[in-house]
Backbone as CSV, one residue per row, in Angstrom:
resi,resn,N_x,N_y,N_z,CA_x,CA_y,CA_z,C_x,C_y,C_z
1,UNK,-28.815,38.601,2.641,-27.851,37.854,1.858,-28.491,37.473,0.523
2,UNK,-27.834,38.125,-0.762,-28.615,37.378,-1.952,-28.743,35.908,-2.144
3,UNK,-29.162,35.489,-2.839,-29.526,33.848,-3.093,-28.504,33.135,-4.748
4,UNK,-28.341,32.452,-3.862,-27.398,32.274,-5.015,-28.081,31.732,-6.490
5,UNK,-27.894,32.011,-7.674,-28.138,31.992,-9.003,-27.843,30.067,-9.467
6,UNK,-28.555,29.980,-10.510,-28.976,28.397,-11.065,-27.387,28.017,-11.179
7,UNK,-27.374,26.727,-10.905,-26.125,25.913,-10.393,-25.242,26.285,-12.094
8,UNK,-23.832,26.725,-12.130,-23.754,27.086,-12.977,-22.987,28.666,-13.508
9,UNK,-23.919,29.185,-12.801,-23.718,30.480,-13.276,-22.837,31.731,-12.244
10,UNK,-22.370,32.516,-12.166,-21.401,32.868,-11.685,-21.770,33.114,-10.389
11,UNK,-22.657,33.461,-10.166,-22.941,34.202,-8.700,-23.735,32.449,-8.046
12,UNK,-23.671,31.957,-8.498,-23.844,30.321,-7.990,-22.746,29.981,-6.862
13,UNK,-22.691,29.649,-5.768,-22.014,29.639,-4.409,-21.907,27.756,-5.106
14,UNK,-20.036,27.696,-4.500,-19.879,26.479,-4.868,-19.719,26.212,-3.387
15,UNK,-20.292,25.088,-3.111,-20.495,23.832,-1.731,-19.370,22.458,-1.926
16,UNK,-18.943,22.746,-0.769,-18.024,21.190,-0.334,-18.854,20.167,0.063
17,UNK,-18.967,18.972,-0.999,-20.000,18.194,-0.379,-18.500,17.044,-0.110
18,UNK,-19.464,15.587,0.607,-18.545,14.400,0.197,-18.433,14.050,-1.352
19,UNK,-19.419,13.869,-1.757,-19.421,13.563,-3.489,-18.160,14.493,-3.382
20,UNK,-17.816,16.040,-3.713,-17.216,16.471,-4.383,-15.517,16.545,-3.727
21,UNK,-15.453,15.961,-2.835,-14.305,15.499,-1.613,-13.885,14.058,-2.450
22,UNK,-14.630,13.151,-2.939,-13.911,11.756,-2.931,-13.895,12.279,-4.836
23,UNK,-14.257,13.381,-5.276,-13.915,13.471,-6.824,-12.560,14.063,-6.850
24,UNK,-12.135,14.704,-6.374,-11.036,15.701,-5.983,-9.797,14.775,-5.417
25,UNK,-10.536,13.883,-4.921,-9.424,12.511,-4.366,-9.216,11.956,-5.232
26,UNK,-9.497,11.588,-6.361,-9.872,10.779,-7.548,-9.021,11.561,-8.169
27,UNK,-9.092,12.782,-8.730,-8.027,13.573,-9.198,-6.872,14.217,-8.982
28,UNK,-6.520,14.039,-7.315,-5.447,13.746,-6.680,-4.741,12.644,-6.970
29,UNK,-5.139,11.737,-7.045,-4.145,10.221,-6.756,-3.282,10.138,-7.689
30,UNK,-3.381,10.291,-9.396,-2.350,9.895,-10.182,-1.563,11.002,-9.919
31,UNK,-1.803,12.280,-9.315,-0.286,13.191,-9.210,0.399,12.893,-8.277
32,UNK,-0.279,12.531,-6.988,0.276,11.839,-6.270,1.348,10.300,-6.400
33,UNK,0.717,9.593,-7.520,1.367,8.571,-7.681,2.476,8.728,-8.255
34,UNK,2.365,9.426,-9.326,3.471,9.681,-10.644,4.623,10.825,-9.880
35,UNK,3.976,11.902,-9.056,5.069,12.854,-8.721,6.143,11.981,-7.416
36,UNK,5.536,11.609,-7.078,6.262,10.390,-5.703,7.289,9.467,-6.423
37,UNK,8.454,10.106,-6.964,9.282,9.281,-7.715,9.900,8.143,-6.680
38,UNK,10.355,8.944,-6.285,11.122,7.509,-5.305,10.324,6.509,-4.844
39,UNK,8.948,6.581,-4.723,8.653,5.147,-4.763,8.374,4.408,-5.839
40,UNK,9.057,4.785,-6.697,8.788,4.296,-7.902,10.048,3.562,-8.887
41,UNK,11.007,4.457,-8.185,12.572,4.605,-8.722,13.353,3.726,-8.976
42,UNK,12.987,1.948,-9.231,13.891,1.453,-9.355,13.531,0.326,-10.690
43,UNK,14.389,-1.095,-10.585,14.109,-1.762,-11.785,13.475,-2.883,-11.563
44,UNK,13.392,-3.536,-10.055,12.665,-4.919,-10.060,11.582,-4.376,-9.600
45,UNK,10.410,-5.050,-9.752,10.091,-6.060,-10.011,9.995,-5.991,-11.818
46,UNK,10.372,-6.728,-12.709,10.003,-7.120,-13.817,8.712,-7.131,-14.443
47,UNK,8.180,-7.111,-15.902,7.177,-7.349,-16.406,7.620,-8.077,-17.481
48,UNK,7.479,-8.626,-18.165,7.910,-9.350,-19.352,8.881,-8.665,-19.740
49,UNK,10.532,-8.491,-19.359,11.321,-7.433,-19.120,11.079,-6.172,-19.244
50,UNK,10.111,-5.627,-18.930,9.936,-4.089,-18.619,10.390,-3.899,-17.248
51,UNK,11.379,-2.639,-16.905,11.212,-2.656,-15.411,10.468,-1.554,-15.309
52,UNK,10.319,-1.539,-13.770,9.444,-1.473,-13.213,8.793,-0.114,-13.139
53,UNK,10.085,0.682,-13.192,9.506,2.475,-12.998,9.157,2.551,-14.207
54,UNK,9.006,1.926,-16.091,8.322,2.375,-16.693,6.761,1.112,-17.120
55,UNK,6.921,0.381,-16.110,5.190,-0.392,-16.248,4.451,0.271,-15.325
56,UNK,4.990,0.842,-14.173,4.476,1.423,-13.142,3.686,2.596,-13.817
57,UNK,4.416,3.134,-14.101,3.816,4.904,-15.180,3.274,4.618,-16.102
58,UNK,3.127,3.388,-16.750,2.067,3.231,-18.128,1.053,2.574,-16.877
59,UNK,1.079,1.824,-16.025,-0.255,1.504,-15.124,-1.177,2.383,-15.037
60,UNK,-0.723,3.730,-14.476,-1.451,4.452,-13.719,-2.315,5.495,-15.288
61,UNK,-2.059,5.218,-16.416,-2.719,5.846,-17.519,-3.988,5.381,-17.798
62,UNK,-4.233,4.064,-17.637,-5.899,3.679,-17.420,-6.471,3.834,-15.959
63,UNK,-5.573,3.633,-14.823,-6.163,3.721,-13.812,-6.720,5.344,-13.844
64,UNK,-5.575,6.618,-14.277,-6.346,7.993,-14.114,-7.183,8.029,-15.136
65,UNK,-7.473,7.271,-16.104,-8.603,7.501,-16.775,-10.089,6.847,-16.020
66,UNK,-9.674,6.323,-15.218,-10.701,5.577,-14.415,-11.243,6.367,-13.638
67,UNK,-10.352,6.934,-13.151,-10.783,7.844,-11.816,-11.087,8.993,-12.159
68,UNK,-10.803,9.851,-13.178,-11.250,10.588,-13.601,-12.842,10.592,-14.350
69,UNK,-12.897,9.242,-15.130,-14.357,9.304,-15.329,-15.166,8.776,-14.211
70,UNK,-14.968,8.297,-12.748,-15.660,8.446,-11.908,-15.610,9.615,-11.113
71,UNK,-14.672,10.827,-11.075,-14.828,11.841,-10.636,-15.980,12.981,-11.447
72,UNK,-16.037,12.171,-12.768,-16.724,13.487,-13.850,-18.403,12.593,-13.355
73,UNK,-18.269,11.327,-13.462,-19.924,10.880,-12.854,-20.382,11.351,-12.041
74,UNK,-19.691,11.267,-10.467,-19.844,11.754,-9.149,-20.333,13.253,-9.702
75,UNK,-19.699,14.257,-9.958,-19.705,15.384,-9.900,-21.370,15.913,-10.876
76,UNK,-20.820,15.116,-11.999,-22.432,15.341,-13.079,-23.595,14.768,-11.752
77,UNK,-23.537,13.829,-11.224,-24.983,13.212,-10.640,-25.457,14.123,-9.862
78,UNK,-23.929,14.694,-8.951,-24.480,15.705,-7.712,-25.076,17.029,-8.631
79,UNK,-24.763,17.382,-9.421,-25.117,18.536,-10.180,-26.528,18.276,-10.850
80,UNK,-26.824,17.194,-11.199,-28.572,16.884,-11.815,-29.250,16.855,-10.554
81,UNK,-28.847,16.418,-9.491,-29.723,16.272,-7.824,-30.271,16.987,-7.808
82,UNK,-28.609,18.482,-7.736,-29.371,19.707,-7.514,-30.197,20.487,-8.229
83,UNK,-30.132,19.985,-9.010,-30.747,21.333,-10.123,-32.339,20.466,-9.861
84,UNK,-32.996,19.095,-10.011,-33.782,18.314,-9.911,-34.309,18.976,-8.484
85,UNK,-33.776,18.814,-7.682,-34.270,19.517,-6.341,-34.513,21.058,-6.022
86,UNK,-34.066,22.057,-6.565,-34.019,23.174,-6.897,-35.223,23.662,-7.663
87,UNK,-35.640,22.751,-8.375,-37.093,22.969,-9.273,-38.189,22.087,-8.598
88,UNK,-37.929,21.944,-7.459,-39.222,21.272,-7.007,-39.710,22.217,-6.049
């Protein structure tokens, strides 16, 4: 079986770790949130008269920016591990 090539490069074998399971979750959730209309679909609860299905959808624009830059951390750290461990 060849060996797979520096993390990276094409013939590099990609691995399911947890890190890369709870990043993928992280980038799941706002499609999940936003495509799930009906739970979203109506006008109460209030915000300083905003209703609700459009505070709900401006919410989740910092939250996926959140989760997305903890999916891009997760993913960069596991990727310096390896390469750090790979050269030892």
């Amino acid at each position: 079986m060849p060996e797979p090539g520096p993390v990276g490069s094409p013939t590099s074998r990609q691995i399911v770790t947890p890190t890369r399971i709870v990043a993928g979750l992280c980038l799941l959730a706002p499609f999940i949130a936003i495509l799930w209309v009906s739970s979203y679909a109506r006008v109460e609860p209030k915000v300083i008269g905003i209703p609700f299905f459009y505070w709900y959808q401006m919410l989740w624009v910092p939250i996926s920016t959140a989760l997305t830059a903890v999916a891009y951390k997760l993913v960069q750290r596991e990727q310096r591990a390896r390469k750090g461990g790979a050269s030892q």
